[in-house]
PLY file of the C-alpha trace (Angstrom):
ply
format ascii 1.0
element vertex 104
property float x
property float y
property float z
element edge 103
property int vertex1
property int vertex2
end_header
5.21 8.60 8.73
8.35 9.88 10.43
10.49 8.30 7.82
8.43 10.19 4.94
8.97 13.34 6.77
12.72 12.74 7.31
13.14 12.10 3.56
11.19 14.97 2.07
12.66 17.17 5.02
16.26 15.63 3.57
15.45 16.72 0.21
14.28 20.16 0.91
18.08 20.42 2.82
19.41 19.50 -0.10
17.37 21.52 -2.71
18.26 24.44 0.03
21.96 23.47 -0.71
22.12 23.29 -4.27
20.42 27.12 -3.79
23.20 28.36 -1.46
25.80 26.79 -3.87
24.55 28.29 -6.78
23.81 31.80 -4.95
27.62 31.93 -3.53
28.77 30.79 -7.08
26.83 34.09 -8.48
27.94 36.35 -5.52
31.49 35.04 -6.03
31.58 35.74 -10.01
29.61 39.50 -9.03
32.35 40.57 -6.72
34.97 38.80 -8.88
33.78 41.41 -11.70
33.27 44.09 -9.13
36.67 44.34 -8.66
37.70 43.91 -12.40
36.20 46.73 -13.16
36.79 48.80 -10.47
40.53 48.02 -11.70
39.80 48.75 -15.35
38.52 52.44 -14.42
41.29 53.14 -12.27
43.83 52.30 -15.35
41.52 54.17 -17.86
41.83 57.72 -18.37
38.75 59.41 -18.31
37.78 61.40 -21.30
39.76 64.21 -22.27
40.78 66.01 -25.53
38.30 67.98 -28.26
36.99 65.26 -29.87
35.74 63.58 -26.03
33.75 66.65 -25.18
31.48 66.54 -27.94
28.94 64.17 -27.48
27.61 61.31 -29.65
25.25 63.82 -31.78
28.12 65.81 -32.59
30.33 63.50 -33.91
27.61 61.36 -35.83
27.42 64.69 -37.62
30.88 65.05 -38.05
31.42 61.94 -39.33
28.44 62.26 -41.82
29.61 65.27 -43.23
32.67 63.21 -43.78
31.68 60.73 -45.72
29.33 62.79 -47.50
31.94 64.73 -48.36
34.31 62.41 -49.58
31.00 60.95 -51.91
30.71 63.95 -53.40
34.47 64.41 -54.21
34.90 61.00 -55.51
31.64 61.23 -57.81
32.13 64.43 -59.16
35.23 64.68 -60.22
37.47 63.15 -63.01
40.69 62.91 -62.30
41.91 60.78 -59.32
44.97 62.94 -58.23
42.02 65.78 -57.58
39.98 63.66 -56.19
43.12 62.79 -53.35
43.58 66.24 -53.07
40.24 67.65 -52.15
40.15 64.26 -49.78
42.88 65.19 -47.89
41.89 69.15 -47.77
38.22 67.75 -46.49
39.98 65.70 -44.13
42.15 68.59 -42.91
39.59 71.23 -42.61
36.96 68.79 -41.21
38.03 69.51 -37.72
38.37 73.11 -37.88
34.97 73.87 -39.30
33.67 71.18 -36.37
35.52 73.58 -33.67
33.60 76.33 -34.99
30.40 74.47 -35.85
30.35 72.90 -32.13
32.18 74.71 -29.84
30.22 77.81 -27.38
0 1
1 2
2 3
3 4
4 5
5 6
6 7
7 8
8 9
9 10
10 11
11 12
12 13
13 14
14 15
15 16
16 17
17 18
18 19
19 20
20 21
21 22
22 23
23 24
24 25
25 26
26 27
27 28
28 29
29 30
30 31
31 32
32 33
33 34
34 35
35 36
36 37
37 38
38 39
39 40
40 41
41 42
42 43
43 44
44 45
45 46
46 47
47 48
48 49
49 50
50 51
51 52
52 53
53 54
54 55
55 56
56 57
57 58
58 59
59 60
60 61
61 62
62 63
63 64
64 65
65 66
66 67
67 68
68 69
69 70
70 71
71 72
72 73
73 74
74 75
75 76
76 77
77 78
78 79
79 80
80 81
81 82
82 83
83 84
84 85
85 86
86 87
87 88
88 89
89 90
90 91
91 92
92 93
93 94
94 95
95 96
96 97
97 98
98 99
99 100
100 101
101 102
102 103
């Protein structure tokens, strides 16, 4: 009787090991990462500029309107030079009209 008890109280010691093990493994690879990224945002920049401000509504739009735009060119007219023309015009008057659309 003893004997059982000594072996099954053996194996829950080591079943209880294998747990620790495996817990400090995960705690070491969390605090491992922890400090990783703490690193990473204190070389990263937060978000500045125009562009940064606006938020991911915004410049779905503006990107939509930009390739919509650059559709429509490309189907409707003929000649190619034209069509790199008004592509580069959309492209820089795209941002000014988005100041104006999005900015308060």
């Amino acid at each position: 009787m003893s004997k059982e008890r000594a072996r099954r109280r053996a194996e829950r010691e080591a079943e209880q090991l294998k747990q620790r093990e495996k817990r400090a493994r995960t705690e070491a690879r969390r605090a491992k990462r922890r400090r990783i990224t703490a690193r990473v945002r204190e070389l990263r920049p937060g978000r500045t500029g125009r562009i940064a401000r606006w938020n991911r509504g915004q410049r779905s739009v503006i990107g939509l309107v930009l390739a919509l735009g650059l559709v429509l060119i490309w189907t409707m007219t003929g000649s190619v030079a034209l069509s790199i023309a008004l592509s580069l015009l959309l492209i820089l008057v795209l941002p000014v009209l988005a100041v104006l659309a999005f900015d308060k």
